[in-house]
TIVEX-116240 format. One record per residue (C-alpha): residue number from 1; x, y, z; residue in three letters. Coordinates in steps of 0.2 Angstrom, whole numbers, plus 2048, in hexadecimal, padded with zeros to 3 digits. Layout:
<recs>
<rec><seq>NUM</seq><X>X</X><Y>Y</Y><Z>Z</Z><type>Ala</type></rec>
...
</recs>
This chain:
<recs>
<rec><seq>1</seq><X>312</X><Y>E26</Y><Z>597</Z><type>Unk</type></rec>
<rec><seq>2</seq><X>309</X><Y>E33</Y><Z>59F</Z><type>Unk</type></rec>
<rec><seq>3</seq><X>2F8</X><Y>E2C</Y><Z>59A</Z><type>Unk</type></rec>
<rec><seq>4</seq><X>2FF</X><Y>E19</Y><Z>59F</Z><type>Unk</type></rec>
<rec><seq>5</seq><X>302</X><Y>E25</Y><Z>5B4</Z><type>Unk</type></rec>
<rec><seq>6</seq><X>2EF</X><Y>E2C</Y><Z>5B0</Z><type>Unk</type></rec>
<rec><seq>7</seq><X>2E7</X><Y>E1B</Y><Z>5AD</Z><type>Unk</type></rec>
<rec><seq>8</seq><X>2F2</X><Y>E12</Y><Z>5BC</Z><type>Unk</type></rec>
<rec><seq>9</seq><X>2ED</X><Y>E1E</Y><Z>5C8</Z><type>Unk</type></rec>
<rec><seq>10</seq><X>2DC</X><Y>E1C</Y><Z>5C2</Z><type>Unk</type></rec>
<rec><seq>11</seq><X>2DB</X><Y>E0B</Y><Z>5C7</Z><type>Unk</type></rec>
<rec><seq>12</seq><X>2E7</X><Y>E0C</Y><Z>5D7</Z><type>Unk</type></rec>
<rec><seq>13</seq><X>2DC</X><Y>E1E</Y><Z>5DC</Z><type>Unk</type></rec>
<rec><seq>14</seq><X>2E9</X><Y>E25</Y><Z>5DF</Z><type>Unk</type></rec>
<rec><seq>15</seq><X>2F2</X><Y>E35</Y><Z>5D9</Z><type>Unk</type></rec>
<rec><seq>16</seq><X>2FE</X><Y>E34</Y><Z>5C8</Z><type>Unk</type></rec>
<rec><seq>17</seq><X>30A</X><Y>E39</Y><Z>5D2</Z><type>Unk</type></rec>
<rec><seq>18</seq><X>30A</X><Y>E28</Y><Z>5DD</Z><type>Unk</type></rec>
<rec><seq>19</seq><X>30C</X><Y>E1F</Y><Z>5CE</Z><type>Unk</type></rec>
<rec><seq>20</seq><X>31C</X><Y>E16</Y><Z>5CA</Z><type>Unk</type></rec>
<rec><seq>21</seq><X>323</X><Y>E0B</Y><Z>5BC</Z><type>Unk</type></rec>
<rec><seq>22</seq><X>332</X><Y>DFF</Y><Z>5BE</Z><type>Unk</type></rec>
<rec><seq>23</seq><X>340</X><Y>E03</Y><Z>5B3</Z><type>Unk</type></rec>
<rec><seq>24</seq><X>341</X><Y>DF4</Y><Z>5AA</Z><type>Unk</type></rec>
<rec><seq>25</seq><X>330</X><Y>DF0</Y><Z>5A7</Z><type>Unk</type></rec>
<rec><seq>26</seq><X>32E</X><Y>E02</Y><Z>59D</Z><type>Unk</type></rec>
<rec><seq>27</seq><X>32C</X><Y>DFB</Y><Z>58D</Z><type>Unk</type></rec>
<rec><seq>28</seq><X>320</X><Y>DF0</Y><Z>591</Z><type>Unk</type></rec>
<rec><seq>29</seq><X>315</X><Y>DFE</Y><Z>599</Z><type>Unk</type></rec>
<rec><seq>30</seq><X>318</X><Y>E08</Y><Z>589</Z><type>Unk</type></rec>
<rec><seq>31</seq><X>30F</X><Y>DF9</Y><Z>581</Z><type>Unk</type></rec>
<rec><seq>32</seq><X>301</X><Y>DFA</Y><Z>58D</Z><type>Unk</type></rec>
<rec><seq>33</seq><X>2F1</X><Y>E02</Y><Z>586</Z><type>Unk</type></rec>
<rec><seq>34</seq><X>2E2</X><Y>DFD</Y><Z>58F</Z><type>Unk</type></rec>
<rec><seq>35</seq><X>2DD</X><Y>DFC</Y><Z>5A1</Z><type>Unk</type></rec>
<rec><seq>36</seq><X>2DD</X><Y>DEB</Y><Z>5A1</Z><type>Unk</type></rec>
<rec><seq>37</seq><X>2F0</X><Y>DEB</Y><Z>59A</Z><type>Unk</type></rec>
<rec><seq>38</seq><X>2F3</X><Y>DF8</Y><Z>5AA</Z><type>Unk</type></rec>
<rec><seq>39</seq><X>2EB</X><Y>DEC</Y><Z>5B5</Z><type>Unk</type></rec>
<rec><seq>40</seq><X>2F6</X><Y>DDE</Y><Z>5AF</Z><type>Unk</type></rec>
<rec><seq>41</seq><X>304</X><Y>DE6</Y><Z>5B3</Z><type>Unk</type></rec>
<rec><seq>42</seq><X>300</X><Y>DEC</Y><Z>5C5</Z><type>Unk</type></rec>
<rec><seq>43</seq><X>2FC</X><Y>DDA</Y><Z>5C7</Z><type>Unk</type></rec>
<rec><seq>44</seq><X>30F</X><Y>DD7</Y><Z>5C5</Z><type>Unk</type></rec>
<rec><seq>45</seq><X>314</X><Y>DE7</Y><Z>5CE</Z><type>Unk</type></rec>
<rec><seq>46</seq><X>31D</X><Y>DEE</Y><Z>5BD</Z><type>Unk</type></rec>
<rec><seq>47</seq><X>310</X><Y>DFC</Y><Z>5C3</Z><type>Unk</type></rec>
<rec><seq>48</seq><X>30D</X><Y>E01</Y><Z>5D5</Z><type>Unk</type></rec>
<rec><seq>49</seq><X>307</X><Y>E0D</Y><Z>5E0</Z><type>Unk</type></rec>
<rec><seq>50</seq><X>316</X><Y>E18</Y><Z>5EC</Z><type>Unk</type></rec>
<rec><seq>51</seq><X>30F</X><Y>E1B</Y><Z>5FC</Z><type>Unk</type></rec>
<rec><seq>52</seq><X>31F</X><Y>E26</Y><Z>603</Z><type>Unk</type></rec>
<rec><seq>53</seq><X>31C</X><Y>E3A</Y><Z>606</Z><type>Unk</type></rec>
<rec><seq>54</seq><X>30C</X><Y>E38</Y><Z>610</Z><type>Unk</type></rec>
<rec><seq>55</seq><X>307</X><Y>E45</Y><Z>61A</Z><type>Unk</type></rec>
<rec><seq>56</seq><X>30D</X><Y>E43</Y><Z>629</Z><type>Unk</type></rec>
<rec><seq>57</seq><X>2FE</X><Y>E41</Y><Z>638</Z><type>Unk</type></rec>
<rec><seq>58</seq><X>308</X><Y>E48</Y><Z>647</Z><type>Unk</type></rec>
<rec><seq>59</seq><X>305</X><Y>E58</Y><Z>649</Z><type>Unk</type></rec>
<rec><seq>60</seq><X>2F1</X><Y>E53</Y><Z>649</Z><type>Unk</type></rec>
<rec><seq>61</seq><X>2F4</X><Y>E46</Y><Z>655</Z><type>Unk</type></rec>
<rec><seq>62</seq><X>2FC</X><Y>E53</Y><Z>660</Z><type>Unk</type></rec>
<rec><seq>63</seq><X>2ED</X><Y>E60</Y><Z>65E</Z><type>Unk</type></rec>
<rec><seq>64</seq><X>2DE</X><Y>E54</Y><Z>65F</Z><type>Unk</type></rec>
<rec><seq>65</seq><X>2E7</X><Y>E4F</Y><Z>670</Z><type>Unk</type></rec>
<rec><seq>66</seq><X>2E6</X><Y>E64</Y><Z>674</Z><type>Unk</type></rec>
<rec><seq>67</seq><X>2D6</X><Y>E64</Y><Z>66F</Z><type>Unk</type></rec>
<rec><seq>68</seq><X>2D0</X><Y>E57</Y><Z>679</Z><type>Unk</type></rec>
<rec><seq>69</seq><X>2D7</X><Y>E60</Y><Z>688</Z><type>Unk</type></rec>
<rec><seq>70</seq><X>2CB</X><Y>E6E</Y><Z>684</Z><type>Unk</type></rec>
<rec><seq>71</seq><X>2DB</X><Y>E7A</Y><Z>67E</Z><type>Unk</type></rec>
<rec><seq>72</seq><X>2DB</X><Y>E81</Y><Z>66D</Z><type>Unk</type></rec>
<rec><seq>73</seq><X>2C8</X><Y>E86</Y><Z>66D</Z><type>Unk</type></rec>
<rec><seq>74</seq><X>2C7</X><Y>E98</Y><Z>672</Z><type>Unk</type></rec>
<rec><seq>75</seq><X>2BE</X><Y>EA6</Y><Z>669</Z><type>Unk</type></rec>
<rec><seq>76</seq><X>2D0</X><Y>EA8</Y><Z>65D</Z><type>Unk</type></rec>
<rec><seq>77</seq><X>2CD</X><Y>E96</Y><Z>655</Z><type>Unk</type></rec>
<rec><seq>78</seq><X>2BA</X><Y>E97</Y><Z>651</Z><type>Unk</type></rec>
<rec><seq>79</seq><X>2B7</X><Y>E98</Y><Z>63F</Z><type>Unk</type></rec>
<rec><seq>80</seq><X>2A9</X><Y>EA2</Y><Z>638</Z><type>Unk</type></rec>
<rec><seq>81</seq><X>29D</X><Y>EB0</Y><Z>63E</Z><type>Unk</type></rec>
<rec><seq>82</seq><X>29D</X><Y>EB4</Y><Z>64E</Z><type>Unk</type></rec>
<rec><seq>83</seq><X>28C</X><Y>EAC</Y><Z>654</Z><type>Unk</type></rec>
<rec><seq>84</seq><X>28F</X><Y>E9D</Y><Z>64B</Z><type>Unk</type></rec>
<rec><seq>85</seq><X>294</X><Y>E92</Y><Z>659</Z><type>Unk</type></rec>
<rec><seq>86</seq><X>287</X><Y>E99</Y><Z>666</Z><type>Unk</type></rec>
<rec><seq>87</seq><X>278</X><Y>EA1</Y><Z>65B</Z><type>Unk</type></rec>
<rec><seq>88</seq><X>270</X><Y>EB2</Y><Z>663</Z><type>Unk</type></rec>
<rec><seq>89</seq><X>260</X><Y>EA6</Y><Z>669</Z><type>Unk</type></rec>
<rec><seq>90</seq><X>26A</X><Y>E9B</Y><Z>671</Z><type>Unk</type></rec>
<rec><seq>91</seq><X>273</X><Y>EA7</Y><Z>67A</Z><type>Unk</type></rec>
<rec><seq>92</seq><X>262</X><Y>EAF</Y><Z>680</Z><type>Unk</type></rec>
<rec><seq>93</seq><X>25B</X><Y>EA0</Y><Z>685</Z><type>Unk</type></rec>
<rec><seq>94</seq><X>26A</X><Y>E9D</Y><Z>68F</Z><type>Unk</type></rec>
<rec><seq>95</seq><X>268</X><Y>EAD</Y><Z>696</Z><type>Unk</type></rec>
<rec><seq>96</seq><X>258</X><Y>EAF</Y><Z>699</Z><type>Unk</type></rec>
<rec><seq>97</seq><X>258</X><Y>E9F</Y><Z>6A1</Z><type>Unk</type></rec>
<rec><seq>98</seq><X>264</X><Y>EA1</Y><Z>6AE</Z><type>Unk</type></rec>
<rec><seq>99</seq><X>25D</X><Y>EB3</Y><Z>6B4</Z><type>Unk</type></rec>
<rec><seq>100</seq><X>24C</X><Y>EAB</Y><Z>6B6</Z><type>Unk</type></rec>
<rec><seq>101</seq><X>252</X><Y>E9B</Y><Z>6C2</Z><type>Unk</type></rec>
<rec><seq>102</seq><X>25B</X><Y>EA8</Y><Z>6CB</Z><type>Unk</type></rec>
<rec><seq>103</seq><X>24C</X><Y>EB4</Y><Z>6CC</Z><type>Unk</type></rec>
<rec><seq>104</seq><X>241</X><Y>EA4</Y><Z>6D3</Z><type>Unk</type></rec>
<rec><seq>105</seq><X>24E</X><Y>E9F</Y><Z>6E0</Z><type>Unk</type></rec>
<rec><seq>106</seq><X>24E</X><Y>EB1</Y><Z>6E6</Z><type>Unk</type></rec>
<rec><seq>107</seq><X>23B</X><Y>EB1</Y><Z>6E7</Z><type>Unk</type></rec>
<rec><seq>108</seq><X>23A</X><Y>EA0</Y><Z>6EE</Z><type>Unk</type></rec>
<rec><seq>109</seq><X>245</X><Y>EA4</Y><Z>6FD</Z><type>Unk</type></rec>
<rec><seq>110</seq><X>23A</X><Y>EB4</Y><Z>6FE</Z><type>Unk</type></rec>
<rec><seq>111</seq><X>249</X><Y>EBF</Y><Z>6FB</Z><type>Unk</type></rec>
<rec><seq>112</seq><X>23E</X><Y>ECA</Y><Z>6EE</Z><type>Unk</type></rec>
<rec><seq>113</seq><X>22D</X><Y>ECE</Y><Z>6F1</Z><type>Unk</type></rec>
<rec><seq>114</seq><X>21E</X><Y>EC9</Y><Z>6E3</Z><type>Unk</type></rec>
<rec><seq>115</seq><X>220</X><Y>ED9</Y><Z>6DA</Z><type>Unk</type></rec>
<rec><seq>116</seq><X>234</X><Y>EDD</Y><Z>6DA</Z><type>Unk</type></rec>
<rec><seq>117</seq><X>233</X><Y>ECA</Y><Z>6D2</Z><type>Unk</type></rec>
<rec><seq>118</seq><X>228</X><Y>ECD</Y><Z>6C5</Z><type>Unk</type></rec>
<rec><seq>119</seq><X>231</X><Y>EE0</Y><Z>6C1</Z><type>Unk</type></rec>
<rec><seq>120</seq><X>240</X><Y>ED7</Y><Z>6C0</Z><type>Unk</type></rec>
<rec><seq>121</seq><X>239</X><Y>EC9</Y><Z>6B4</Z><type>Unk</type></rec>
<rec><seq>122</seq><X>233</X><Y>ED4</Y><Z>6AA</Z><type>Unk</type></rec>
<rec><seq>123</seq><X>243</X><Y>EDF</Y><Z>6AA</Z><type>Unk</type></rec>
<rec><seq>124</seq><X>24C</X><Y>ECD</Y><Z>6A5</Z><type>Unk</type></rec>
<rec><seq>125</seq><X>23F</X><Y>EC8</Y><Z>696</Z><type>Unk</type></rec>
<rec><seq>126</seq><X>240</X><Y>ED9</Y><Z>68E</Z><type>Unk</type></rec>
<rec><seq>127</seq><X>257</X><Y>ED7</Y><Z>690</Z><type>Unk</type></rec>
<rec><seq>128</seq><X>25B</X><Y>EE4</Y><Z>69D</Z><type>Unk</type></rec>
<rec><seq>129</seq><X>267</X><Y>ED8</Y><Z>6A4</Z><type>Unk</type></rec>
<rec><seq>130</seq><X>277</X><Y>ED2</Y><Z>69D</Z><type>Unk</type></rec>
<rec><seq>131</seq><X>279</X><Y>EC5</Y><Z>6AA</Z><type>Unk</type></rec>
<rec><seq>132</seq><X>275</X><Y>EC0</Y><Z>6BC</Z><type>Unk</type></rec>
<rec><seq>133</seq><X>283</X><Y>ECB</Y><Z>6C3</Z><type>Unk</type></rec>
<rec><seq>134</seq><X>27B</X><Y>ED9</Y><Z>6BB</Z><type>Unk</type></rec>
<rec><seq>135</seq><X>26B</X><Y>ED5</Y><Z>6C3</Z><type>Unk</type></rec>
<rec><seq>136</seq><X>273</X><Y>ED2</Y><Z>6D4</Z><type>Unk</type></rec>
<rec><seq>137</seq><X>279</X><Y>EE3</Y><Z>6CF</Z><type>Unk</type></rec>
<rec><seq>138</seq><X>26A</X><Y>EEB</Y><Z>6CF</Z><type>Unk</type></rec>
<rec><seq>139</seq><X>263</X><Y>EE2</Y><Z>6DE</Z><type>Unk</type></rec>
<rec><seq>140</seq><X>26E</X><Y>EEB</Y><Z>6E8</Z><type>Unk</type></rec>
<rec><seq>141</seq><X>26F</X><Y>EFD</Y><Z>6DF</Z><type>Unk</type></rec>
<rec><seq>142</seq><X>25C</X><Y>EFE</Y><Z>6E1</Z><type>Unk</type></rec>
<rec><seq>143</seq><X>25A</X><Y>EF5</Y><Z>6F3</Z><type>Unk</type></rec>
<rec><seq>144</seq><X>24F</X><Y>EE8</Y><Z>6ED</Z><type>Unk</type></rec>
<rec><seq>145</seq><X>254</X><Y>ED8</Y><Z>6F6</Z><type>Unk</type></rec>
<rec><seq>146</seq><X>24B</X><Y>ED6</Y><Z>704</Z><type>Unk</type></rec>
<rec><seq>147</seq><X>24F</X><Y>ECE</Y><Z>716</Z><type>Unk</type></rec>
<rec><seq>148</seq><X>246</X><Y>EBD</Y><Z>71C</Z><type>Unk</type></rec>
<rec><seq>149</seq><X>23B</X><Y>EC8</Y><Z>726</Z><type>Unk</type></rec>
<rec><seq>150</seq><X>232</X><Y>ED0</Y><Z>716</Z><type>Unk</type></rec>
<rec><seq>151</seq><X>23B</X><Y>EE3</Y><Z>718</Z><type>Unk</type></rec>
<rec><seq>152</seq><X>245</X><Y>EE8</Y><Z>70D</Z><type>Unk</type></rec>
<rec><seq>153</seq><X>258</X><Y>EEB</Y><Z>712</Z><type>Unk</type></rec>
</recs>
């Protein structure tokens, strides 16, 4: 019989498990040897497929909702390595791209002279900065951000 549950779940795909016979059509299943004998008999349900004890989709539901929310997806849930989701180069480029718009709008409202612009570029390009408040940091430590006028303050 176990080989009659092998070949049903074959041809339902489904697991042997799944598979049941009805009681009174056992002998006939005993009988049974070929696929097409199988199929005959799913035909007029002495074979069928039990589709209770599915895994339930609630929980899922619930966290897919979460999710969509934007919950759920802090540093503790990523899986892998720890530049997997934001590689090292696309953190630079992020990076690097936000202290240089920050360095043109400084020297566009002539709040840094031509030279403090390009140390400071330079500075940026070669990762002395961690961020644009650590620029603004430096700014002020070293006196560099000048007054409309042109003098430094």
């Amino acid at each position: 019989m176990k080989s009659k549950k092998r070949l049903a779940a074959e041809i339902l795909n489904t697991a042997p498990s799944k598979i049941r016979f009805a009681d009174e059509a056992l002998e006939d299943i005993r009988k049974a040897i070929t696929r097409s004998d199988i199929r005959g008999l799913i035909a007029v349900h002495k074979i069928w497929k039990d589709g209770t004890n599915q895994q339930s989709r609630g929980r899922a539901r619930e966290r897919s909702a979460q999710k969509r929310k934007g919950r759920r997806v802090g540093r503790g849930s990523a899986k892998g390595p720890k530049y997997s989701l934001l590689g090292r180069k696309r953190q630079w480029i992020l990076r690097i791209r936000a202290q240089r718009e920050f360095l043109q709008r400084l020297r566009e409202r002539q709040l840094l002279s031509m030279a403090d612009y390009h140390q400071l570029y330079a500075k940026s390009k070669g990762g002395y900065f961690r961020n644009i408040r650590h620029i603004k940091l430096y700014l002020t430590e070293h006196h560099l951000v000048q007054q409309r006028g042109g003098e430094k303050k």
